[in-house]
C-alpha positions, 0 to 999 in steps of 0.5 A: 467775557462773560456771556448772557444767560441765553448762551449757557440755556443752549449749553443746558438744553444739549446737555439733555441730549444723553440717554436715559436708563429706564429701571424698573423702579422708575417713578411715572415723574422719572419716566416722564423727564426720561422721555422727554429727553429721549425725544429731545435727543431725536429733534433738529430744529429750534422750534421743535426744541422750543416747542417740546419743552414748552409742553413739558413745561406746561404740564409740569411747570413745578418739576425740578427740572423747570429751573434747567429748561427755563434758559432753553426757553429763553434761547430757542423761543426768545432769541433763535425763533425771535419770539421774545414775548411768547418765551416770556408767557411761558417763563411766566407760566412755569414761575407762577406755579413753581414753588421750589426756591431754586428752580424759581430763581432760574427762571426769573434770571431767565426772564428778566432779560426777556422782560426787559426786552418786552417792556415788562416791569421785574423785580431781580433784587427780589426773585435773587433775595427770595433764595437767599431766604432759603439759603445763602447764594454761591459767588456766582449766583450773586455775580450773576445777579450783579451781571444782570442788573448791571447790564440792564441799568437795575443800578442798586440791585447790581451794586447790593450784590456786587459788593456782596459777592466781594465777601466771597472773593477770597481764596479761602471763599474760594477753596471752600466752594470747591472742597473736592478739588485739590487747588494750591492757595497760590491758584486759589488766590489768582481765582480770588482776584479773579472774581474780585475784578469782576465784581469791582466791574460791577461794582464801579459801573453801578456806583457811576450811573448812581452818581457816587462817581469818586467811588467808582473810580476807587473800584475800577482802579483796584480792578484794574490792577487785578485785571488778567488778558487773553493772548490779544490782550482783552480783558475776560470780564467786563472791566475793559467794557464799563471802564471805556464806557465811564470814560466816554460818559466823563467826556474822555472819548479817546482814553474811552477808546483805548480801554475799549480797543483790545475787546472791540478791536480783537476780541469780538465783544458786541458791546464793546464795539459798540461803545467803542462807535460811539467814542469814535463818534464822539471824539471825530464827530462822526463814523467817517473813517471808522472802518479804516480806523479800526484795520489801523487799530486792528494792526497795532494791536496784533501781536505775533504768534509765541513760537510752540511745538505740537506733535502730529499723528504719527508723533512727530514734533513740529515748530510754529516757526518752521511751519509759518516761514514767518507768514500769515498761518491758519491754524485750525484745531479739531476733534475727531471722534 
């Protein structure tokens, strides 16, 4: 499943984290951004992260790097420290004096959660067609437009890009954004319908909530038939979440339940088993029975273990078969450096 933005702000700031070669001709902009990060590498906690680059951000809100620091705002100030309308400030700050097309987008897909979260009013169609203007947006620029608005009820915002980013979902689209990787059209054409699934999700829950409800149906149907599962059976888009919840909304509360099991049930997914509660409520009456029920779910759903080989240390194969005697096994896997 897809995550938000803030989780990929957290990946971003670590990745800060690297040394910084200090040439002698390193411009003073240059030795900035490589102290910064040399500090960056030295700190522990969220609030002295948020705080660093918050500083950095405010004495160079038009830096290149601005769009890179804006989710690590968003994550460390908005969602570790709680503090969703100073992340918002500051994210405010930085766009009102970037001028760069790129970076400015980064950061308004940065602040739009936090405005809605804090009852701002933002306009994602707009920051998202500003770099269009500049040039034209990648599949995932325009997914993630789509993701966004979607999630946060921008009905005709999500449904313009999705249905944009179908153009793109194609295995020659796909091919031609990663013309350096050596992918065969039989791999090219399952990316492609990977992300045609995805955008038909979009797609199919913005056509719903905009009342074009036989279109919506047409769009989850083909995405159903595009749809590929992890081991536990759960869709790694948001298929299984709009799909479950357009069937609650059309008064199918258990069909809503089962498109919801696999990623409520098995995958973890927060709004999945939340929709999911409320289906259950809606076709019970109320959560009386709830726990029991998803342990019932839980069970059925479980499917055992393929039996597979890995070698140990010392180059010995093992079979799962052998280890597990057919019990309950905990596999843990590690990377020690």
């Amino acid at each position: 499943m897809r995550r938000p933005l803030m989780v990929a702000g957290l990946a971003i700031a670590l990745a800060l984290i690297g040394a910084c070669s200090k040439g002698p001709s390193v411009s003073p902009a240059e030795q900035e951004w490589a102290d910064f990060r040399a500090a960056y590498g030295e700190l522990e906690t969220s609030q002295d992260k948020a705080e660093l680059i918050e500083a950095y951000l405010r004495e160079h809100p038009d830096s290149p790097h601005a769009g890179d620091l804006a989710p690590a705002v968003a994550y460390y100030r908005g969602e570790e420290l709680g503090e969703p309308t100073a992340a918002y400030t500051v994210l405010g700050e930085t766009l009102a004096a970037s001028t760069d097309p790129e970076a400015r987008f980064q950061i308004a897909m940065a602040m739009f959660p936090l405005a809605v979260e804090v009852g701002e009013e933002m306009d994602l169609g707009a920051a998202a067609a500003e770099l269009a203007a500049a040039r034209p947006l990648s599949f995932v620029e325009m997914i993630d437009v789509a993701d966004l608005a979607v999630k946060h009820g921008q009905w005709q915002v999500g449904a313009e890009y999705a249905e944009a980013s179908l153009a793109k979902a194609t295995p020659e689209a796909f091919l031609g954004d990663y013309p350096d990787d050596d992918y065969t059209m039989e791999e090219a054409t399952a990316k492609a319908e990977r992300r045609r699934s995805m955008a038909l999700a979009d797609l199919g829950w913005a056509r719903w909530n905009l009342g074009s409800h036989d279109q919506a149906i047409a769009a989850f149907e083909e995405a159903m038939q595009l749809r590929t599962v992890d081991y536990v059976g759960a869709s790694d888009t948001n298929l299984d979440l709009f799909a479950g919840k357009m069937a609650l909304a059309a008064g199918d509360p258990q069909r809503a339940m089962a498109l919801l099991a696999p990623s409520a049930v098995m995958g973890g997914d927060h709004d999945a088993a939340a929709a999911y509660r409320e289906a259950y409520i809606a076709d019970r009456g109320s959560d009386e029975g709830l726990e029991e029920h998803l342990w019932s779910e839980r069970q059925s759903l479980a499917r055992p273990v393929d039996d597979f080989t890995l070698a140990d240390y010392h180059g010995v194969a093992h079979d799962f078969d052998g280890l597990s005697d057919g019990k309950v096994t905990l596999l843990a896997f590690w990377f020690p450096t």
